[in-house]
C-alpha positions in Angstrom: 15.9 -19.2 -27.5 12.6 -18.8 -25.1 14.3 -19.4 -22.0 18.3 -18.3 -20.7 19.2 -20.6 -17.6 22.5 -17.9 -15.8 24.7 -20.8 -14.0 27.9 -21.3 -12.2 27.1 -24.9 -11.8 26.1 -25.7 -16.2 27.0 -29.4 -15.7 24.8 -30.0 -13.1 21.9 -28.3 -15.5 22.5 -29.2 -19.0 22.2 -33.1 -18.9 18.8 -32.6 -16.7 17.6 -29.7 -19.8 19.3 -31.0 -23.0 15.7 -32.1 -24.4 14.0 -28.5 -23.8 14.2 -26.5 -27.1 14.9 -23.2 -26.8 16.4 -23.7 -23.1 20.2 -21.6 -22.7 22.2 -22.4 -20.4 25.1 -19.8 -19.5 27.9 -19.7 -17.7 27.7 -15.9 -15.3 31.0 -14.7 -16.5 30.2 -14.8 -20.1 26.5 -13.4 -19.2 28.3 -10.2 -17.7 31.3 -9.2 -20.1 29.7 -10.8 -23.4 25.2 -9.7 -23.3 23.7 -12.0 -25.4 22.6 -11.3 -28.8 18.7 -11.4 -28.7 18.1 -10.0 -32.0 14.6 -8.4 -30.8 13.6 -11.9 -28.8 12.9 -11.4 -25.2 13.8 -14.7 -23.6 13.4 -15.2 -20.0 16.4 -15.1 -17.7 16.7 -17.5 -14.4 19.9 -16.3 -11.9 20.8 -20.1 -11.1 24.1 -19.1 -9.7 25.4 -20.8 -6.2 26.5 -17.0 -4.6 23.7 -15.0 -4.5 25.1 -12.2 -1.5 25.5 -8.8 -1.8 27.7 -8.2 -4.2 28.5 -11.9 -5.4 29.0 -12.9 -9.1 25.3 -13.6 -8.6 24.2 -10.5 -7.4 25.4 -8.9 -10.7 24.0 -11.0 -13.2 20.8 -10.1 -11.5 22.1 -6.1 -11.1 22.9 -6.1 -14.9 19.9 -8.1 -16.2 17.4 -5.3 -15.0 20.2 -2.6 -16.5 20.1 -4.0 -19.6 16.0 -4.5 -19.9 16.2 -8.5 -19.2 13.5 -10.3 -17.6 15.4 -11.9 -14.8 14.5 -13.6 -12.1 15.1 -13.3 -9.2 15.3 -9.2 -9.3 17.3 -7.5 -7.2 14.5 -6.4 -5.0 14.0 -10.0 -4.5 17.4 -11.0 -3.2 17.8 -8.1 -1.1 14.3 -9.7 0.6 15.6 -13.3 0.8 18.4 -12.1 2.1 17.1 -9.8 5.6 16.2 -10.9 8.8 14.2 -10.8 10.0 11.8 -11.8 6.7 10.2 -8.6 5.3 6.8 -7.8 6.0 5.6 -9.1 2.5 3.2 -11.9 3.2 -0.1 -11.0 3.5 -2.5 -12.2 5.5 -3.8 -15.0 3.0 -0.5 -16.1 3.3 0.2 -16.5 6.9 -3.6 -18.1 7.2 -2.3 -20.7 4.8 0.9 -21.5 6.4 -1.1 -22.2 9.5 -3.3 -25.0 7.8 -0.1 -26.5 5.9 1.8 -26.6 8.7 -1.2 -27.4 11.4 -0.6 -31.0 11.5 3.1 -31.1 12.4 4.3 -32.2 15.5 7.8 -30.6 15.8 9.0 -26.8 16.7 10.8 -26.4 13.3 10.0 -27.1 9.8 12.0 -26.3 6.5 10.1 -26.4 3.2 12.5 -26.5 -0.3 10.9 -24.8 -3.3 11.6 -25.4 -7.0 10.1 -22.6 -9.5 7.3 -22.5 -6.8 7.2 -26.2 -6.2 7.7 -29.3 -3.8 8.1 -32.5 -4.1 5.3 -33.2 -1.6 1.9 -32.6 -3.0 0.5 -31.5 -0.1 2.8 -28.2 0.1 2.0 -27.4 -3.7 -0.5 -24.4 -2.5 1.8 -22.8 -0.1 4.6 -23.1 -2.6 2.9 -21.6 -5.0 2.5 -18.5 -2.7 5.3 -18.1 -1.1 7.0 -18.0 -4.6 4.8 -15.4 -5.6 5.9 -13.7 -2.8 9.6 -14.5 -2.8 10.0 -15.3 -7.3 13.2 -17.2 -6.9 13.9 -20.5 -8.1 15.8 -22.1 -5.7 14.5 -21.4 -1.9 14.3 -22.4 1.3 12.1 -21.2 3.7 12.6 -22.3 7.3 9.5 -22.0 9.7 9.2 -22.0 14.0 6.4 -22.9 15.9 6.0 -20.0 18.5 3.0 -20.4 20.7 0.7 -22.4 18.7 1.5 -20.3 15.8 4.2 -21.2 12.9 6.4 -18.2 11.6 8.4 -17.6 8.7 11.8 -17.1 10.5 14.1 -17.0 7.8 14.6 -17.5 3.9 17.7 -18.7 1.5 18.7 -20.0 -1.9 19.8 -23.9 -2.8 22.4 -24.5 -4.3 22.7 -26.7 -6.6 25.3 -29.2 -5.8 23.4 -29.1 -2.3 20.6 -31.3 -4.3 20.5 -35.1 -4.5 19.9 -37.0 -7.7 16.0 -37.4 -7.3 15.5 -33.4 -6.3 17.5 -32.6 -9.0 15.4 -34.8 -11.4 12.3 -32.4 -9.5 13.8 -29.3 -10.3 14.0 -30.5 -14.1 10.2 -31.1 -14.0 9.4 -28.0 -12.0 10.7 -26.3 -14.3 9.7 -27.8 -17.5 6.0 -27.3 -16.1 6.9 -24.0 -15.0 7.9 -22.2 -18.0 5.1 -24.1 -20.4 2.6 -22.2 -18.2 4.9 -19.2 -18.9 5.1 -19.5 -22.6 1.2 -20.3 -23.4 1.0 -16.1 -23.3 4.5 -15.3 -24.3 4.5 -11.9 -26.0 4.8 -11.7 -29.8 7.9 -10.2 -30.9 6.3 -7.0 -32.3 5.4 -6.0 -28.8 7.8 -2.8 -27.2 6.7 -3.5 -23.6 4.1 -5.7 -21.3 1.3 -4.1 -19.5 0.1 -5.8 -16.6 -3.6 -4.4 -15.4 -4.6 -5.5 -12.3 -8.2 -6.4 -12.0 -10.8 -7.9 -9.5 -14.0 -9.7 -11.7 -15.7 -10.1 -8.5 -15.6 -6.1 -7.4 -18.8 -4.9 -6.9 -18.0 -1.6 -7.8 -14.6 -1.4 -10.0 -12.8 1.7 -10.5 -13.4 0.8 -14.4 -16.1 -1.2 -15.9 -15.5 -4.0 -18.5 -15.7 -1.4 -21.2 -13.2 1.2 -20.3 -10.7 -1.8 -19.6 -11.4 -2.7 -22.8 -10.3 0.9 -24.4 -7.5 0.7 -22.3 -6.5 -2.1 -23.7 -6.7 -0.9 -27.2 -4.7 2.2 -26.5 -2.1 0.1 -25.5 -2.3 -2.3 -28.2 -2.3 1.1 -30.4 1.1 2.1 -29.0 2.4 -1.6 -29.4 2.3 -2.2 -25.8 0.8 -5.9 -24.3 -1.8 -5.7 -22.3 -2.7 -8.6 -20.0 -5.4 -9.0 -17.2 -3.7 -10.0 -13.9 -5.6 -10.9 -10.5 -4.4 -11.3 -7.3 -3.0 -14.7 -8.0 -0.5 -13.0 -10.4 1.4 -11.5 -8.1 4.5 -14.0 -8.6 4.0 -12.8 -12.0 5.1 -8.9 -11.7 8.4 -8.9 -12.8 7.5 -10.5 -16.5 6.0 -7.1 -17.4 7.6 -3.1 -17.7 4.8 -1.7 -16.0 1.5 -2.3 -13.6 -1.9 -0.1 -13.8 -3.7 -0.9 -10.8 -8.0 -1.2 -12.0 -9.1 -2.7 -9.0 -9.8 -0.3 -5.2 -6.5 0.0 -3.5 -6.2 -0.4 0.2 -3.2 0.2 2.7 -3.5 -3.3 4.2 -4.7 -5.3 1.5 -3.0 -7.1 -1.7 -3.0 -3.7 -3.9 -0.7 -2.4 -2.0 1.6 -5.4 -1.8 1.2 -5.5 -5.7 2.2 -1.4 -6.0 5.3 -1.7 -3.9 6.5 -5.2 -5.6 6.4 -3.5 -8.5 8.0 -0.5 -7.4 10.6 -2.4 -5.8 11.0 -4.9 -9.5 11.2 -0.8 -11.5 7.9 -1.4 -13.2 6.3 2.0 -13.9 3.5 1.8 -11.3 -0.1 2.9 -11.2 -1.1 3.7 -8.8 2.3 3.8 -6.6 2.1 2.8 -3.3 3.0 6.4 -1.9 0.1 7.8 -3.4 -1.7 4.7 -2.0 -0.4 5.5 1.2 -1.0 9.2 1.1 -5.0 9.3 -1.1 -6.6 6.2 1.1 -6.0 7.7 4.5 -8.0 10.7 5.0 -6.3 11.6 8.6 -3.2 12.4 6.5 -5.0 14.4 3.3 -6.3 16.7 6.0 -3.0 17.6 7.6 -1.1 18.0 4.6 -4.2 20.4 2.9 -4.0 22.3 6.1 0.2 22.6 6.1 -0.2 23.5 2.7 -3.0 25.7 3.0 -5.3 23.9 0.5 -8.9 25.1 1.4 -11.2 22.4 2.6 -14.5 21.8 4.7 -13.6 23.1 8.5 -11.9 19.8 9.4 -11.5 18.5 12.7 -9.3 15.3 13.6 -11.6 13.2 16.3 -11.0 10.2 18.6 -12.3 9.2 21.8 -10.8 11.7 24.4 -11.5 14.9 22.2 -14.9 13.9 20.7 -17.5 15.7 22.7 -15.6 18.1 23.8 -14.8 19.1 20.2 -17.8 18.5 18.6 -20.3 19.9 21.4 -20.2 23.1 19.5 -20.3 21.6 16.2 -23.4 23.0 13.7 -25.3 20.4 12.2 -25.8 18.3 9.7 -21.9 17.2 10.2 -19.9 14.6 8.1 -18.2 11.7 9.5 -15.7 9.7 7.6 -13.7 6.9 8.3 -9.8 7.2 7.7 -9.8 4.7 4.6 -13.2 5.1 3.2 -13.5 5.2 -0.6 -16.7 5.6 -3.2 -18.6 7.8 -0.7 -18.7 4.3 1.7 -18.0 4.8 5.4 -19.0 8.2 4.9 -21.7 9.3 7.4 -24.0 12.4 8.1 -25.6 12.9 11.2 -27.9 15.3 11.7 -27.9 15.6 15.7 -26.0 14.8 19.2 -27.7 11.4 19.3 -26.8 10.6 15.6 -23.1 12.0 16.2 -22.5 10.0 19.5 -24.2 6.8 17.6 -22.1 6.8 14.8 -18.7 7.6 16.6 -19.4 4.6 18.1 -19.4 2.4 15.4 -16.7 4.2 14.1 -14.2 4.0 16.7 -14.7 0.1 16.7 -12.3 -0.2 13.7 -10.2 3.2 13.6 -8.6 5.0 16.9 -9.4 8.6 14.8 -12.3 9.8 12.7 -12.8 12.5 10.2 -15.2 15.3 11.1 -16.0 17.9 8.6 -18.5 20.6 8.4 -21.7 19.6 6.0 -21.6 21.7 2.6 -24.8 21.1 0.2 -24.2 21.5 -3.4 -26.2 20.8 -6.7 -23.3 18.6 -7.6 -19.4 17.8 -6.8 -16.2 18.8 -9.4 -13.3 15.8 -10.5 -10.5 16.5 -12.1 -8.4 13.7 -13.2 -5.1 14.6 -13.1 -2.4 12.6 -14.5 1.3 13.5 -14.6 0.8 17.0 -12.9 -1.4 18.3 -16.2 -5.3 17.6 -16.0 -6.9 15.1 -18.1 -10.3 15.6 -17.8 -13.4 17.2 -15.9 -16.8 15.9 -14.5 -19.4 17.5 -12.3 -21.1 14.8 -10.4 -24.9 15.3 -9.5 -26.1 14.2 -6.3 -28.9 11.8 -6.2 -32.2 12.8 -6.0 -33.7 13.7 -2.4 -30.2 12.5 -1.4 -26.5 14.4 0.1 -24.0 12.1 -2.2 -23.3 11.1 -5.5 -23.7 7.6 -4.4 -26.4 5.9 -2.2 -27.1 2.5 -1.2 -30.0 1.4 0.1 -31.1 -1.4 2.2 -31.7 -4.1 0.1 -27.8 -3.0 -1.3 -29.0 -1.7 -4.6 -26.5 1.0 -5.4 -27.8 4.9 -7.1 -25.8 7.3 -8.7 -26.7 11.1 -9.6 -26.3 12.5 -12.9 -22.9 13.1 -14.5 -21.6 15.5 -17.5 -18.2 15.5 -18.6 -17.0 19.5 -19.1 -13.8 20.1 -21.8 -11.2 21.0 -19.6 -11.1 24.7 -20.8 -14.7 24.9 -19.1 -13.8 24.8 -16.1 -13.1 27.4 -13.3 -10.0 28.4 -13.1 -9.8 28.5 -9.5 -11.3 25.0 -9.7 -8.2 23.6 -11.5 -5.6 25.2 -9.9 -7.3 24.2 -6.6 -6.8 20.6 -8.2 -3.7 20.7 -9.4 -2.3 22.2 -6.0 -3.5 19.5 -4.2 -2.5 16.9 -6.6 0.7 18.0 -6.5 1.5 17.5 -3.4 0.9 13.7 -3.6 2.7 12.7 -6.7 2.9 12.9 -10.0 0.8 10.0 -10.7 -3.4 9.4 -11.3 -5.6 11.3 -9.4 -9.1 12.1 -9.3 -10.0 15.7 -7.1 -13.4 16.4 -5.7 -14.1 19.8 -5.2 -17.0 21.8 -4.2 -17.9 25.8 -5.3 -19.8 26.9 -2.4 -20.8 30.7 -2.5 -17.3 31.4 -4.9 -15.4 29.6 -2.6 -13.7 26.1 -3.4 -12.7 23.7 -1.5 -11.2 20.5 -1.6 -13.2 17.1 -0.8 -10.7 14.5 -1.4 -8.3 13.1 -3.3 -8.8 9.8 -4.8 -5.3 7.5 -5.8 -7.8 5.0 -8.0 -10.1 7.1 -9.9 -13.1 5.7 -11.4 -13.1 5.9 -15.5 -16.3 4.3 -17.0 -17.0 4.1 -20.4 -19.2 7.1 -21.4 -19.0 8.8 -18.1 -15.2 10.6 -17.4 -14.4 9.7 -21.1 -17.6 12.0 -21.9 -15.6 14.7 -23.7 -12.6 13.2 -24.8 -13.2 9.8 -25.7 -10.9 7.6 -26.7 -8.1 10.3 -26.5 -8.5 9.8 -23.0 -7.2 6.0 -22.9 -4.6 7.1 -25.4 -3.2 9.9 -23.5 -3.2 7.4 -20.7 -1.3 4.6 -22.2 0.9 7.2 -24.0 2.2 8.4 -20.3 2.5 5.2 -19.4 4.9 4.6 -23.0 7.1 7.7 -22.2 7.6 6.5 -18.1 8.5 3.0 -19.5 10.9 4.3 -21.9 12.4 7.3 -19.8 13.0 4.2 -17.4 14.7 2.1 -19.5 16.7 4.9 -20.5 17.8 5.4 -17.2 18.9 2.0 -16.6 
């Protein structure tokens, strides 16, 4: 048994799937008062049934799949999105660029697309199937569309039932779904695996949060603890709920496919790093600097600019000054300016894509503090040099060539203790998740830089002291939130 089909229509299934081995198809009653005996298997589960509502026979077998550790599909997360209106803001814009192409030579006002295990029976919608299942992983859906000047919307979303198909979509829905779990079952986990690790990478990112070698040690820690690691990418996202937990490796945004990936998978209950409040809360620097001050965190004088309070706010300003966009991340749309012209040049450019701006007072040091600090307790420690005859850490030059200062990895017991309860303060008051904290010492004072949600962990750089122990305590966090999870459930 690789494959448990839940169904409150069986006889419209079984003669289409009598030739697939290992295919089980169940009737929802039994599913519900007699669980399966899967003798350490871990088969997955499709929700076939025709009632799907709140509180339906349907709606349970999905409710107690994900109490009792199953694999099924759709989640509850997933129906209660099917079933809102109007459609939850989940697309992306990838997605809604797409549906314009698909739909751009259409004549009418209205168009309804039927999709089968991320499938249609025209060729030409196979691509926007694809995605809107990975946005919507049900097997049965349609999605109904409205032109609205020149532009077609997603107006609403709902199951098929079964009996609602004719004899040749029914014969598609057999294919679809024969193609659709061979593709599954090429990586199916072994059954000595505990759990499925999903790592979400970019192999076109410039500058990862991780490079190829620390991925790799994170991988082997898992491995270590008998937990799967795979590689996902963006196109994965459909993918999510086939794994217990996510660890984001690739630099989150707010509006950007990280984030959609950290709240699907907080919405499936995969354990989640990072999770999209501390996405939320580390990549927008507006908010760091109000809560730091409500919580009297010591940081740089800070000052919260935008166009009506600039000059008059800054005309008394010392110089050099740092400027920082909201979102900026690895020292990029930071700025110094070392005069009026400089300031009123760079606000400029900076107000074209963000209504406020970061201002903060210039503090030199030889080099910056980071803590990484996972689960409230610090992992590690790093002072970060600055680059030669240069303010940062990082520098990029014109011909985009990137520099990076020194680093030295410090045992934990090294450091100032003011330092790390500086860190741990402010970590705190995110989350209790994976942070990196800059800090700076300047004349026995520290302050707080930032707090990053992603932090970078390079092979022989923040692993400098601890070596592999550092992936394992990571992965062996990551095997206690899995298991206190499931525990819960």
């Amino acid at each position: 048994m690789s494959v448990m089909l839940i169904s409150d229509q069986a006889a419209l299934l079984a003669p289409l799937l009598n030739d697939d081995a290992g295919v089980v198809v169940m009737d929802p009653y039994q599913y519900i008062t007699q669980p399966p005996d899967l003798n350490g298997r871990r088969p997955r589960f499709f929700n076939l049934c025709g009632d799907l509502k709140y509180q339906s026979m349907g709606y349970y077998v999905s409710l107690l799949g994900e109490a009792r550790g199953h694999r099924m599909v759709p989640s509850v997360a997933t129906l209660r999105d099917v079933h809102q209106t109007p459609v939850p803001h989940v697309l992306g814009d990838e997605l809604v660029q797409l549906i314009q192409s698909s739909l751009a030579p259409l004549r009418g006002e209205t168009f309804e697309l039927s999709v089968y295990f991320g499938r249609n029976p025209a060729k030409r919608y196979d691509r926007l199937s694809a995605h809107l299942y990975a946005c919507f992983p049900m097997p049965l859906l349609r999605f109904y569309f409205r032109r609205k000047q020149d532009q077609w919307q997603l107006n609403a979303v709902s199951p098929l039932q079964l009996d609602a198909l004719n004899e040749d979509h029914l014969g598609f829905l057999a294919d679809a779904f024969r193609k659709f779990i061979v593709r599954k079952q090429v990586s199916a986990p072994p059954v000595q695996w505990r759990y499925d690790l999903a790592i979400l990478v970019d192999p076109k990112e410039d500058q990862p949060p991780s490079d190829r070698a620390a991925l790799a040690a994170f991988a082997e820690a898992a491995r270590r603890l008998a937990i799967r690691p795979e590689f996902i990418e963006k196109k994965d996202y459909s993918r999510l709920n086939e794994f217990d937990g996510l660890f984001i490796r690739t630099t989150t945004y707010v509006n950007h496919y990280t984030y959609r990936f950290a709240r699907r998978a907080a919405l499936e209950g995969l354990v989640t790093i990072d999770d999209p409040d501390s996405i939320l809360r580390c990549t927008n620097k507006v908010f760091l600097a109000e809560l730091m001050h409500r919580h009297a965190v010591p940081t740089p004088k800070t000052w919260i600019v935008h166009r009506d309070n600039a000059k008059q706010l800054l005309a008394k300003t010392a110089y050099p000054l740092i400027l920082k966009k909201p979102d900026s991340a690895f020292s990029q749309g930071v700025y110094r300016v070392d005069n009026e012209k400089q300031r009123n040049q760079c606000l400029t450019k900076l107000f074209k894509t963000s209504p406020l701006i970061i201002a903060q007072a210039y503090m030199p040091t030889e080099f910056d503090w980071r803590i990484g600090v996972l689960d409230r307790r610090p992992l590690y420690a790093n002072k970060y040099y600055m680059v030669d005859a240069h303010w940062q850490i990082r520098q990029e030059d014109e011909a985009g060539r990137v520099f990076h200062g020194r680093d030295e990895a410090v045992p934990i017991n090294w450091v100032p203790e003011a330092v790390l309860k500086t860190a741990l303060k402010a970590a705190n008051l995110i989350g209790d998740g994976f942070y990196g904290v800059d800090l700076k010492v300047v004349d026995g004072r520290v302050v707080l830089i930032e707090i990053n949600d992603n932090p970078s962990i390079d092979l022989g750089v923040e692993d400098g002291v601890l070596g592999e122990d550092l992936y394992r305590q990571f992965m062996a966090t990551m095997l206690h939130r899995i298991e206190e999870r499931k525990k819960a459930s």
